[in-house]
Steps between C-alpha positions, in 0.01 A plus 500: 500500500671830580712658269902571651399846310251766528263446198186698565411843584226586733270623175552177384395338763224731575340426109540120543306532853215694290496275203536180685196546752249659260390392127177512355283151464102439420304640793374132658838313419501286841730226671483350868756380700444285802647382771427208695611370852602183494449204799565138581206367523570291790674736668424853472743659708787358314667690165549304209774594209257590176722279216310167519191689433672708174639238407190270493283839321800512226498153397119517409642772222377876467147581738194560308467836544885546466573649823854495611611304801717691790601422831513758793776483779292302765365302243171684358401349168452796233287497209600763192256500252523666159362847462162454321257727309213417717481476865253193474750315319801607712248347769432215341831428384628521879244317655585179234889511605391559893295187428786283408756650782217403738488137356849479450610568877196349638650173316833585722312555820514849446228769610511869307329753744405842326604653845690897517700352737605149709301532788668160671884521420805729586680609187794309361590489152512204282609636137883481454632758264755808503196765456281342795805448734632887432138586523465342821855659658382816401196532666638357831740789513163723608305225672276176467239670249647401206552146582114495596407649176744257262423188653119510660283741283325420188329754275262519161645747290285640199714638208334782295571671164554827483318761255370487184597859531733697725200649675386139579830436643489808756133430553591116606807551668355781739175304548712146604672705752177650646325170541816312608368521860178408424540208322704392801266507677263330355689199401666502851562080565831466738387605891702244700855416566674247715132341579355857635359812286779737436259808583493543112245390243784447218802439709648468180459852424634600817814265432616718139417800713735407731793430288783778322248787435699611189368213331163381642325851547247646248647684217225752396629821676240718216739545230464313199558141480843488280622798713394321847646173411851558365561743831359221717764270306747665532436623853504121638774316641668268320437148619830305360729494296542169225868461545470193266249233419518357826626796693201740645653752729232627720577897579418524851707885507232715335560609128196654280498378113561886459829452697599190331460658147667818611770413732555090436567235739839249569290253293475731254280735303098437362432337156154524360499126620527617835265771488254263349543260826479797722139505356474147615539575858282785544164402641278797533132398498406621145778461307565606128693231311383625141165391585332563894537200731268576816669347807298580766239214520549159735504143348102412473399112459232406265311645363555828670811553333352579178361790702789746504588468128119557344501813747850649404460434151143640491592816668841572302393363160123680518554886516156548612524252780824648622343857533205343698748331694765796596167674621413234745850547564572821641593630766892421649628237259825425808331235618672251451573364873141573594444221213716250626423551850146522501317366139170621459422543797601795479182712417674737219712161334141308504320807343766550214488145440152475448509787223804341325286130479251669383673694264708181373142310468350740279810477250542108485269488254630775272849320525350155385557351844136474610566137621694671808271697614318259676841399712565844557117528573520238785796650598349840613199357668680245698829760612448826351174654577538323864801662552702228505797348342606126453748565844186533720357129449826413566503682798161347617633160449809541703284694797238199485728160479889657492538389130763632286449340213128557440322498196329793402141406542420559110816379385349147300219800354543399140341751247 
């Protein structure tokens, strides 16, 4: 909560920033969030409120792989997992607790979809709470983006550690950036909206694109990583302001955390608190949080999801992979709306995506994550090396029979 008196200095707050975002952890220290859309099963075009189905995961006590359970505004189920040592058993220990969700609202006539984004229903959130209802008057100030992107996309976000050595974190930071479009790309699964393609591949992508730029746009500008993230920090506009527990006053007049900290507000003036929840609402697609949490890839179902994290980890944890992969990757690294607009078929995406796969093959083994390889294997030669992405057999299906809710035709693959 603010403070009625100023209490930090903008070197203060500058060193927090630094020290918050960046630390140094074992090179292949990986977690995996995902998010699921959820649907009635007998009616798919209707939006049901997520607590039956927490409530029903909670009772059975703590998941296997002891992955924390969320719940996104329109009702997207997220899985946390703990960070692990090894990206196989970060894997494994996902898959076990997306096992049990699946069960568990399956039970409740419940479907999880590994969709980007609903292709069926208009966005309208479910999830009663101050942040999510400041969250949502905020982005309605500047248009309908923001509800889009709270209530109807779903993402799988791989979480990183950064180092062992300060060179290891420049090296990995610069390198997440530079495939950030690429990886898009390639894991591309949300081209319809409202029962018609949205003329995007990840219409999720294009959704956080769309939104207050101060907080969803890359950070790398080429300086390093501390430097780049505390002035994108403090550079974005506050999103509210916690009055009181309950109280979340959305700040639809424009005012930069540098502003807040320098010049205050009625409500008051920043407390570390604060600048720590600041954090919170910043969603730039790699994002430092003390470790690297990669935000640009689109829910995947199963097996495919499993994809995404063997690749990231691979290329940021295996030094040698990641220089192999930067090569395949150069050339203009801005492509991000070429990504979500096109996937791989885009002939420079589809070629830069073929050397990071193979790149991220060749180091599974050394990482002790060999079992992957042959998911990540099938992977490439069914999308990758056709250049393709999961959006385009979705694509087919609605151009052949109108479906929306098509399965991916290797979804039930099992490896």
């Amino acid at each position: 909560m603010p403070s009625p008196s100023r209490r930090l200095r903008l070197d203060d707050v500058d060193e927090h920033l630094r020290l918050r975002g960046f630390s140094l952890e074992p090179p292949c220290r990986v977690g995996v969030e995902i998010e699921l859309l959820s649907f009635p099963a007998i009616d798919a075009s209707a939006r049901l409120r997520p607590d039956p189905l927490v409530r029903a995961l909670e009772a059975g006590g703590p998941l296997p792989g002891g992955s924390r359970v969320t719940c996104e505004p329109g009702g997207q189920l997220e899985l946390s997992s703990p960070p692990h040592r090894h990206v196989a058993d970060a894997c494994g220990a996902a898959a076990a607790d997306l096992a049990v969700a699946r069960t568990t609202a399956s039970g409740l006539g419940i479907v999880l979809r590994g969709l980007g984004a609903d292709p069926l229903r208009p966005p309208r959130r479910v999830v009663d709470s101050p942040r999510y209802g400041a969250m949502e008057a905020y982005f309605e100030a500047s248009g309908p983006a923001g509800r889009h992107m709270m209530c109807n996309t779903a993402a799988l976000q791989v979480n990183v550690g950064l180092g062992p050595t300060p060179a290891d974190v420049a090296r990995q930071w610069r390198l997440a950036h530079l495939l950030g479009p690429t990886l898009a790309a390639a894991f591309a699964n949300s081209p319809l909206v409202e029962g018609r393609p949205s003329g995007f591949r990840s219409t999720r992508m294009a959704a956080w694109s769309a939104i207050d730029r101060t907080r969803s746009r890359p950070v790398d500008d080429g300086t390093p990583g501390p430097d780049a993230w505390a002035a994108y920090a403090l550079n974005a506009q506050v999103m509210l302001v916690r009055a009181d527990e309950q109280r979340f006053v959305p700040l639809t007049t424009p005012l930069s955390l540098r502003r807040w900290v320098t010049e205050g507000h009625e409500l008051g003036w920043p407390t570390t608190d604060d600048i720590d929840y600041h954090l919170s609402t910043l969603f730039p697609p790699v994002r430092p949080r003390g470790w690297l949490e990669l935000r640009m890839v689109d829910s995947l179902p199963d097996p495919w999801w499993q994809v995404p994290v063997a690749v990231v980890a691979a290329l940021l944890g295996d030094p040698e992979a990641g220089e192999a992969a930067a090569r395949a990757a150069t050339g203009r690294a801005d492509r991000w709306l070429d990504a979500a607009r096109t996937g791989l078929t885009h002939p420079g995406l589809a070629a830069r995506a073929e050397g990071c796969f193979d790149a991220a093959l060749d180091a599974l083994e050394r990482l002790g994550a060999a079992r992957l390889s042959g998911t990540v294997a099938a992977y490439a030669d069914r999308w990758v090396r056709r250049g393709r992405s999961p959006a385009d057999d979705l694509l087919d299906a609605w151009a052949d029979t109108g479906a929306v809710l098509a399965r991916h035709a290797a979804e039930e693959v099992r490896l």
